[in-house]
C-alpha positions as CSV (number, residue, x, y, z in Angstrom):
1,X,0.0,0.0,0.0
2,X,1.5,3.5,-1.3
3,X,2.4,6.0,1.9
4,X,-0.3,8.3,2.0
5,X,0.9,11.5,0.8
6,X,-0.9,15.0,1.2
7,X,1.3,18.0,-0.6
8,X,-0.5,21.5,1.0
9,X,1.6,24.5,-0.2
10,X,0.0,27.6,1.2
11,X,1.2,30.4,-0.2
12,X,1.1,33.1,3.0
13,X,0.2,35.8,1.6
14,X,-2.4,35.2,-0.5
15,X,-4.3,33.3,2.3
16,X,-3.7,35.6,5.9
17,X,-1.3,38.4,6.7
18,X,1.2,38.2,9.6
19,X,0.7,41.5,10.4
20,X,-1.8,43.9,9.7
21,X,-2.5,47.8,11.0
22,X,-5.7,47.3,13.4
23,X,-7.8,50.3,15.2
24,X,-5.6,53.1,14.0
25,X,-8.3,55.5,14.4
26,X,-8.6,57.4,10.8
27,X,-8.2,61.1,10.9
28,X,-7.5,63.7,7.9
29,X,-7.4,63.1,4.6
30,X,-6.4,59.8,3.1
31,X,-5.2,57.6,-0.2
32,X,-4.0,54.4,-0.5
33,X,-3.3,52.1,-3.7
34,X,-3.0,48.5,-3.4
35,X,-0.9,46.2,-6.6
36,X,0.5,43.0,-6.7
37,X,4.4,42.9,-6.0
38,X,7.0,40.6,-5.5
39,X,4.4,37.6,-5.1
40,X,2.4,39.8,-2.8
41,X,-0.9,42.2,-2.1
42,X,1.3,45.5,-1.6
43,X,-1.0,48.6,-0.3
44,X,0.4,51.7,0.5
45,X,-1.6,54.8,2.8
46,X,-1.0,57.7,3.5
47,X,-2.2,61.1,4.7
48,X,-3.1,63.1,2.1
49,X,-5.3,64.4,-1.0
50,X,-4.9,65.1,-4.9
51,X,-2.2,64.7,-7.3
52,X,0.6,65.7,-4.9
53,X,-0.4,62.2,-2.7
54,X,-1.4,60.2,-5.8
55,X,2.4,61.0,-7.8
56,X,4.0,60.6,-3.9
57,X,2.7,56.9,-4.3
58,X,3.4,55.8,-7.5
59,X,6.9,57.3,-6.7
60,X,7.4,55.1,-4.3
61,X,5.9,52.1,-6.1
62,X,8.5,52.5,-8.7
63,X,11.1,52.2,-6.7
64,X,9.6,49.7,-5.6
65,X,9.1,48.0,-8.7
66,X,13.0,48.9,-9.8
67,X,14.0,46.5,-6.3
68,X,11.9,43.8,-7.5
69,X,13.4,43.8,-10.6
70,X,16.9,43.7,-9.9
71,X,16.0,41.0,-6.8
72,X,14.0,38.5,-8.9
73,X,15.3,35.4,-8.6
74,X,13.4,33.7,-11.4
75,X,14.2,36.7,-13.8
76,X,17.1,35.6,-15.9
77,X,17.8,39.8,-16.5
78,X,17.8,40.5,-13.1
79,X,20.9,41.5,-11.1
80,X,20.7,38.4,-8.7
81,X,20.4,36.1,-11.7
82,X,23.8,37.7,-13.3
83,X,25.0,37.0,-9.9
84,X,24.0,33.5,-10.0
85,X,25.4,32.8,-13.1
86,X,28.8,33.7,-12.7
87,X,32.1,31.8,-12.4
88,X,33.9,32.2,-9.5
89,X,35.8,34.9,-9.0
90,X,33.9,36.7,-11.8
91,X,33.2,40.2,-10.2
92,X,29.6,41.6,-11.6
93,X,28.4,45.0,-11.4
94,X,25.6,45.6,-9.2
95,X,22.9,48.8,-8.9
96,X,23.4,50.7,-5.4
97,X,20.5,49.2,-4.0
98,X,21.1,45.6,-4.6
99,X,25.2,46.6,-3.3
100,X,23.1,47.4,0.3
101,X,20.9,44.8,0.5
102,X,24.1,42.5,0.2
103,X,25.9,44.3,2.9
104,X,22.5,44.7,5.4
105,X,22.6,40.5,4.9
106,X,26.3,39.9,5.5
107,X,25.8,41.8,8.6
108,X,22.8,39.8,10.0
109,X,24.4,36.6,8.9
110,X,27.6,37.9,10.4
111,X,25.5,38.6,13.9
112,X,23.5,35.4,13.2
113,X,26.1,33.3,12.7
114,X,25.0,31.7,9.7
115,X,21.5,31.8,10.4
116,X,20.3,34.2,8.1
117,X,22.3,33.1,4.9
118,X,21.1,34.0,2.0
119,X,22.6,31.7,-0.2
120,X,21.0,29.0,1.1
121,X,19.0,29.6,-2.3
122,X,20.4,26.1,-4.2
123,X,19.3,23.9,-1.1
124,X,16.0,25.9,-1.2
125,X,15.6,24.9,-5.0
126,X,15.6,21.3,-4.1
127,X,12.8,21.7,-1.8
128,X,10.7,23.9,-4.3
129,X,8.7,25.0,-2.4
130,X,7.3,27.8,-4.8
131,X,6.1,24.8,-7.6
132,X,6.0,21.1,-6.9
133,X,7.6,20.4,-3.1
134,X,9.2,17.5,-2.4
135,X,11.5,16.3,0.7
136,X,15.3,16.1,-1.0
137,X,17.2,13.2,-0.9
138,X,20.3,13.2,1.5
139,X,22.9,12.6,-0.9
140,X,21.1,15.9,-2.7
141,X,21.5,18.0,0.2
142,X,25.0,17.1,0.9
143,X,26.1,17.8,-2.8
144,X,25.2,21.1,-2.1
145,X,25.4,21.8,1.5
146,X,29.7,22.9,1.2
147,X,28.5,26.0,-1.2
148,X,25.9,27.1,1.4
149,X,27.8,29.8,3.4
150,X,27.6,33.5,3.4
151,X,31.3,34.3,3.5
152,X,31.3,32.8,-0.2
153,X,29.9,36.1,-1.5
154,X,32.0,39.3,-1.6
155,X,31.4,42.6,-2.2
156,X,34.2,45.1,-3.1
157,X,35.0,48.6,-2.5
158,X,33.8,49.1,-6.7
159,X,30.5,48.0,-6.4
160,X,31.0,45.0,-8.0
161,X,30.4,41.5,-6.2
162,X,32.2,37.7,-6.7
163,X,31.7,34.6,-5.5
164,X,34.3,31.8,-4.2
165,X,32.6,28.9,-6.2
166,X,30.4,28.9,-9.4
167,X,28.0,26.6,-7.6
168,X,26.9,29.7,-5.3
169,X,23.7,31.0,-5.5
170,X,21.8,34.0,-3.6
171,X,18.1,34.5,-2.8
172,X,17.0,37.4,-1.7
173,X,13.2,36.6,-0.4
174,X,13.8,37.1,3.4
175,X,15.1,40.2,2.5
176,X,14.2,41.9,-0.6
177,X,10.7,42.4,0.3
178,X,11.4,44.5,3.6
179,X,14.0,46.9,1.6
180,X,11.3,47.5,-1.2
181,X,9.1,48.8,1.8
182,X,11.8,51.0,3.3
183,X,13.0,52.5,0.0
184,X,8.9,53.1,-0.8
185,X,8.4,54.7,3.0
186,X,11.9,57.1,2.3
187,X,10.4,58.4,-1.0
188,X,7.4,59.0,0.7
189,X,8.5,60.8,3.7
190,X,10.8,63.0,1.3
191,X,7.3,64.0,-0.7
192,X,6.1,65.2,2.1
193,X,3.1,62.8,3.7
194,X,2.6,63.7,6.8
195,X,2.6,59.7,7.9
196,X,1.9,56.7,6.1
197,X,1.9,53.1,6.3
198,X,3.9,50.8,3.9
199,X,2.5,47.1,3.8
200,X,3.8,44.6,1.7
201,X,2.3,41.5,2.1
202,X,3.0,41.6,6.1
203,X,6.4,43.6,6.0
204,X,5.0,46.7,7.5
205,X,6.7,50.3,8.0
206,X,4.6,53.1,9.4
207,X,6.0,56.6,10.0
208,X,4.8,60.1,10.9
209,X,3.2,62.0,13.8
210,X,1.0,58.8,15.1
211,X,1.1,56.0,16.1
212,X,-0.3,52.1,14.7
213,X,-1.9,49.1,16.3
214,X,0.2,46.1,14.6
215,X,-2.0,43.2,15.1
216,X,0.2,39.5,14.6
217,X,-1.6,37.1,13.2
218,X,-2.3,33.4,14.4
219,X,-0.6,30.7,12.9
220,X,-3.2,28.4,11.2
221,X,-6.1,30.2,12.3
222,X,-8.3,31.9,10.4
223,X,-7.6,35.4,8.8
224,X,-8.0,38.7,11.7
225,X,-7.7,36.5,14.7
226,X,-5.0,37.6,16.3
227,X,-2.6,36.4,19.1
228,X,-0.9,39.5,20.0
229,X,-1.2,43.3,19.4
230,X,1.5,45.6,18.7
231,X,1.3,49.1,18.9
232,X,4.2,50.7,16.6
233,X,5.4,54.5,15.6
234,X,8.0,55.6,13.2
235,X,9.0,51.6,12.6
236,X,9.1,48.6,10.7
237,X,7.6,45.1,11.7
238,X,8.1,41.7,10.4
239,X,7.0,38.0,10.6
240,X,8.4,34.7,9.7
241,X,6.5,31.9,10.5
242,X,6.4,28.6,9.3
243,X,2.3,28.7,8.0
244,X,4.0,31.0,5.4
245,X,5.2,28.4,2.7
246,X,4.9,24.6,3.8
247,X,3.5,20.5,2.6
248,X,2.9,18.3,4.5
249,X,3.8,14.8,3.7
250,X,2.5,11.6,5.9
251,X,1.8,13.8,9.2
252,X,5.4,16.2,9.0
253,X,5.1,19.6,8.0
254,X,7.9,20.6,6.2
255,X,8.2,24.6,5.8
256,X,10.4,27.1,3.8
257,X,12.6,28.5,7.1
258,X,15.1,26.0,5.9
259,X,18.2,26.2,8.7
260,X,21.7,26.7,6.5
261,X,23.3,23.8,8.3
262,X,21.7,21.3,7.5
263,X,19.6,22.2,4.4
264,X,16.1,21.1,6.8
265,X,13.4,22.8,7.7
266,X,14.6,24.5,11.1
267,X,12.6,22.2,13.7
268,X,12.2,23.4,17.7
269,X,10.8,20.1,18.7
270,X,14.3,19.0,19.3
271,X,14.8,21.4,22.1
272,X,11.7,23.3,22.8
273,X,8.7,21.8,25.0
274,X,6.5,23.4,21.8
275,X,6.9,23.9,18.3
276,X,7.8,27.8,17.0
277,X,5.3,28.6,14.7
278,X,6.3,32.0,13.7
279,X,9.1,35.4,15.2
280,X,7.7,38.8,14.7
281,X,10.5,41.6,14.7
282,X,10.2,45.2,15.3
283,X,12.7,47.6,14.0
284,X,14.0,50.2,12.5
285,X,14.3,49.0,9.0
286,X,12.1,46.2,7.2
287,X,14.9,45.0,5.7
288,X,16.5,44.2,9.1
289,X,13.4,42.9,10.6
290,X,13.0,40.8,8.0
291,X,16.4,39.4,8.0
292,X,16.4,39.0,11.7
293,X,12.6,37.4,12.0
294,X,14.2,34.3,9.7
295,X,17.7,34.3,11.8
296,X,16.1,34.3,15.5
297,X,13.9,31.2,14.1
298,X,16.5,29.4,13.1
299,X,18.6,29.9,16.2
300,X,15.4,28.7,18.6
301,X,15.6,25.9,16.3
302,X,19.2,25.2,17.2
303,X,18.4,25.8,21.1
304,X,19.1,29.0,21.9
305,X,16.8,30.6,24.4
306,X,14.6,33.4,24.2
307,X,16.7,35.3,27.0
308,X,19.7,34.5,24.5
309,X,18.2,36.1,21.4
310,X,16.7,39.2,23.0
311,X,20.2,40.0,24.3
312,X,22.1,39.4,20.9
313,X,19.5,41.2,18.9
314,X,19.5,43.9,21.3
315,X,18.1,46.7,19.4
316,X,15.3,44.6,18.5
317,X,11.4,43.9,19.7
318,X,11.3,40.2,19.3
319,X,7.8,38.2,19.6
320,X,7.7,34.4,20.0
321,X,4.9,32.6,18.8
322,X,5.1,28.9,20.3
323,X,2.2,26.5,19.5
324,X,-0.3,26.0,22.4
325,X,0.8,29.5,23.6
């Protein structure tokens, strides 16, 4: 008799939001535009009126839309596929924008130790979890696992980048989302809005003279029922959880937070007394948050402590969402 097998991918965000702004108590004028980006429902509000508001928004969704398409890993013309591509040694040229989003990762891997590694990205392909997901074979991961490591990728004082081994590749999805919603929130503080909120898809940054109620979704529950409430000002919030991108297969759950060591899925079972089902991360930047949502998983995984984590990410709000808690 075949193994039952059940393959559920959930894509997150087109199913319920980690975060979402909750009883912010409207006042003054107001416009907001909503368009799909980077795999997402992106809306932007912010306080405002006319033509001055409506060109301060698509302003900041072109920028937007420039990130996206130097980050697209699927894009064979984008700056990360060039990147990919390359021998070793090879230096590319990269835009100023992609040149930051490398360095703001090599300093959260750096902090992380590893944990946050974004080119984890050929370990991830074997897992798929964006098309067909399937669990990899060992002798698959362990091709592969030697050309996972962060320190492979080097960025010089040019602007150009190189890797140490052809066989490295970069993905920038726990990152590139959170810097598109920084770079839109800069251009629309510098046109003047008054405050605004930036949310793409859950990676949230509100600014301006008020303040937001942040409300963190619940894992697996349905969409608006919240387990916590965060109230935020001038800041960015992010979520990594494991109901994000997952199948199941016989009764595992297999998810997309995939730890760099071993090429898994990072699992807390191991050394928690319940499962982590999702970090939220408030910060200054989205692109920080974001990075550091996917590290601080990964480390829980690995057994370090909650204590632990809130110390080394100092500069941090960190939010632990365990199941049965």
């Amino acid at each position: 008799m075949k193994k039952l097998k059940l393959i559920l991918t959930v894509i997150f965000v087109l199913v319920c939001v980690a975060a979402v702004v909750i009883g912010n108590n409207n006042s003054g004028a107001e416009i907001s535009q909503t368009e799909f980006l980077m795999d997402t429902m992106a809306t932007i509000r912010i306080h405002g009126r006319g033509n001055s508001a409506r060109d301060a928004i698509n302003a900041a969704f072109a920028e937007a839309w420039e990130i996206k398409r130097i980050t697209d890993y699927f894009d064979e013309n984008s700056e990360v596929s060039a990147i990919n591509r390359a021998a070793a040694g090879e230096r590319i040229a990269i835009s100023p924008h992609l040149f930051e989003i490398l360095t703001i990762a090599r300093g959260i891997s750096e902090l992380s130790d590893g944990a946050f590694d974004i080119t984890v990205a050929s370990v991830m392909d074997l897992w798929d979890f964006r098309g067909e997901p399937r669990v990899p074979r060992e002798n698959e991961l362990a091709v592969l696992l030697p050309f996972v490591d962060f320190r492979g990728i080097t960025l010089h004082a040019d602007g150009t980048v190189s890797k140490a081994a052809d066989e490295i590749r970069i993905d920038l999805g726990s990152i590139a989302k959170g810097y598109a919603a920084d770079i839109a929130a800069e251009v629309l503080r510098e046109r003047g809005a008054r405050w605004g909120i930036v949310d793409f898809g859950g990676d949230i940054v509100v600014f301006g003279n008020r303040a937001f109620n942040i409300g963190l979704q619940r894992a697996f529950a349905p969409r608006g029922e919240y387990w916590k409430v965060v109230e935020s000002r001038n800041s960015a919030i992010v979520t990594s959880g494991i109901y994000e991108r997952y199948f199941i297969e016989g009764l595992q759950i297999y998810h997309h937070i995939i730890d760099p060591w071993t090429g898994r899925p990072a699992r807390s079972k191991e050394c928690c007394p319940s499962e982590l089902y999702a970090v939220s991360v408030v910060g200054s930047t989205a692109a920080r948050a974001d990075a550091v949502a996917t590290a601080v998983f990964v480390m829980t995984a690995r057994g370090y402590s909650e204590e632990q984590l809130r110390e080394l990410f100092s500069e941090y709000d960190i939010y632990f969402e365990f199941e049965g808690r």
